[in-house]
C-alpha positions as CSV (number, residue, x, y, z in Angstrom):
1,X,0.0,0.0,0.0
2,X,1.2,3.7,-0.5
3,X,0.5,5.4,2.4
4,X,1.6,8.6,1.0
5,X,-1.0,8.4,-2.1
6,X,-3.5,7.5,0.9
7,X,-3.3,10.4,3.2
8,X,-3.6,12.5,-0.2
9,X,-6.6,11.4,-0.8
10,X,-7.9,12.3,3.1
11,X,-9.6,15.5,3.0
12,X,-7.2,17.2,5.8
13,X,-4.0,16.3,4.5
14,X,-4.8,17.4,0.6
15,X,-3.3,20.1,0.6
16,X,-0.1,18.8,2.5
17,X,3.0,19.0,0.1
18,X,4.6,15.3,-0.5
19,X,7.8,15.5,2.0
20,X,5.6,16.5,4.5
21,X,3.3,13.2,4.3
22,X,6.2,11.2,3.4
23,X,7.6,12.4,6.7
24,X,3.9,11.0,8.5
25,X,3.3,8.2,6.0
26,X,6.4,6.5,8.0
27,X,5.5,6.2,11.4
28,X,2.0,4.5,10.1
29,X,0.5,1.2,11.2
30,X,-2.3,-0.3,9.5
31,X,-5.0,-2.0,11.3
32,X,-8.3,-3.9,10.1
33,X,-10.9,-3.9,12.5
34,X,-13.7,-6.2,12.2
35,X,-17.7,-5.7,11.9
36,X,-19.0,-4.4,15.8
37,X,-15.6,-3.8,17.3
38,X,-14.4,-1.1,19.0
39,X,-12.0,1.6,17.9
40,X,-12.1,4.0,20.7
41,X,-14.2,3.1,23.6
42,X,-15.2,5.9,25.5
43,X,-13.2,7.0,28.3
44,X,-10.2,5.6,26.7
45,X,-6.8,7.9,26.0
46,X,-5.7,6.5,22.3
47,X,-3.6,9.6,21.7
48,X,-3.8,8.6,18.2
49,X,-5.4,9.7,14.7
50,X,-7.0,7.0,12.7
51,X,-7.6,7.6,8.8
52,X,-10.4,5.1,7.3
53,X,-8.6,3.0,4.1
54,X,-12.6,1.5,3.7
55,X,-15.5,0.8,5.7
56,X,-17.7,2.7,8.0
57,X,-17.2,3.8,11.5
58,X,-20.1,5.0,13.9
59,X,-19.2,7.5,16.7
60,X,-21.6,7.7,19.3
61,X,-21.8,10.4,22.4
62,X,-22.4,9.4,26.0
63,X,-25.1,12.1,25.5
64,X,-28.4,10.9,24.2
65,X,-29.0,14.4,22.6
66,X,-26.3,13.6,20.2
67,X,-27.0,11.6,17.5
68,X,-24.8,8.9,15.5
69,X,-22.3,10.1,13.4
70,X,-21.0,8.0,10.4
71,X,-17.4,8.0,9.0
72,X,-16.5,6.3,5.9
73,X,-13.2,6.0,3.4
74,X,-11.2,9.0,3.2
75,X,-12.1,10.7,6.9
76,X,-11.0,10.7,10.9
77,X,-11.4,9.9,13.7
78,X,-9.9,10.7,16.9
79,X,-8.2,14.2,15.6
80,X,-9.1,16.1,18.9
81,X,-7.4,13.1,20.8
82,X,-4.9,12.9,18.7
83,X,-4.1,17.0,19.2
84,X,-4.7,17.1,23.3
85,X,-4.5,13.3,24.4
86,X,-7.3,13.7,26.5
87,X,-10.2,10.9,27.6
88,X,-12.8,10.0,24.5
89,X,-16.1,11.5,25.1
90,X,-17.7,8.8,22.5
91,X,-17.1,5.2,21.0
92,X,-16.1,4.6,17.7
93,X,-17.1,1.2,16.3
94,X,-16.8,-0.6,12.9
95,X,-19.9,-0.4,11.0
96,X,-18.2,-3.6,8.7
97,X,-14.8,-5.0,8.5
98,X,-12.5,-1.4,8.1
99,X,-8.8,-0.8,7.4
100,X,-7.4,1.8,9.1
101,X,-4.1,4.0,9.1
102,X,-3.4,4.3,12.7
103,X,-1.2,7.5,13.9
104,X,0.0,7.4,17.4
105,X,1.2,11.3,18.4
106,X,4.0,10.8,20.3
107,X,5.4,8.5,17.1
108,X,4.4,11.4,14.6
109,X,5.9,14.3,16.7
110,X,9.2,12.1,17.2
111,X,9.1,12.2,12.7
112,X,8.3,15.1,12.7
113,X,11.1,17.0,15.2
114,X,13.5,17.2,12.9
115,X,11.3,19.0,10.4
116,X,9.4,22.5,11.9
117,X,8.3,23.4,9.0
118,X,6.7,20.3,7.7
119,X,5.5,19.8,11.7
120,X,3.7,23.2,11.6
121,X,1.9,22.4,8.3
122,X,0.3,18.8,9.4
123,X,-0.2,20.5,12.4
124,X,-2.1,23.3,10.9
125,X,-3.7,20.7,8.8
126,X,-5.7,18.9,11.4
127,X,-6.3,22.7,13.3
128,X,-7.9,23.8,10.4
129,X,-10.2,21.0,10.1
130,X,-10.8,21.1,13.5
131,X,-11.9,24.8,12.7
132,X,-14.5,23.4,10.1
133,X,-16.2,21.5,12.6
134,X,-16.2,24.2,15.1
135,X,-17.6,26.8,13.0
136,X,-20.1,23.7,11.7
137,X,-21.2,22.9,15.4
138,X,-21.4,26.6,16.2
139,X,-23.7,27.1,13.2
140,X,-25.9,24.4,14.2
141,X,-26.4,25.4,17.7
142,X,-26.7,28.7,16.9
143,X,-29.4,28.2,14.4
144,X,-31.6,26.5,17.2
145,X,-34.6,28.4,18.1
146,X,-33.8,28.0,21.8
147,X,-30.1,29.0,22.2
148,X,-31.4,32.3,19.7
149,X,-29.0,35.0,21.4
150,X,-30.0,37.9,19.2
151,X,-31.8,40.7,20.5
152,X,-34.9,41.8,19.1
153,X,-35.4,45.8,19.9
């Protein structure tokens, strides 16, 4: 497999010149998980990124208000962990049989010390998608009739 031609086809890392993923593509490890197991349990500290090769992942919240989310070939999960290494707030689990590129962070920062320049642009890679979902989230909630902050005068 050419993990390099992968992570160009994952919608963060498009962008990404190839030295800088060539730099990442190295510390992979590929992983199939099969049909109903676990990723990321919730609780759990992975402290990784995980890229889907194929297949379907389903994140669910602890919080009933929150519905399913789906994941499928070409997307994360586990970028916030992967960024601040803190507890999962949800479970990820394979939908069907899916292959994964697993990225631990302490592995990729090791690759990537040598390199501050190609560190600050994956870095900035996965911020700015983290961004997106931000401002998506933010959008959402504040398009809800009851969280409505505007002033009417």
């Amino acid at each position: 497999m050419d993990t390099v031609r992968a992570l160009k086809q994952v919608i963060m890392f498009k962008e990404l010149p190839e030295p800088v993923l060539e730099i990442v593509a190295g510390t992979a490890e590929e992983v199939s998980v099969p049909a109903g197991e676990e990723i990321i349990s919730v609780r759990d500290k992975p402290d990784a990124l995980f890229i889907i090769r194929n297949g379907t992942v389903r994140v669910t919240s602890e919080s009933a208000k929150i519905p399913p989310a789906f994941f499928g070939t070409g997307e994360t999960v586990g970028d916030l962990l992967f960024i601040d290494g803190g507890r999962a707030s949800a479970a990820a689990v394979a939908v069907e049989r899916v292959d994964l590129l697993v990225f631990r962070s302490a592995k990729v920062a090791e690759a990537l010390a040598g390199h501050p320049e190609a560190g600050h642009q994956f870095y900035r890679a996965i911020a700015r998608t983290l961004a997106r979902h931000l401002r998506r989230t933010a959008g959402l909630i504040g398009s809800s009739p009851t969280t409505d902050t505007r002033r009417s005068g």
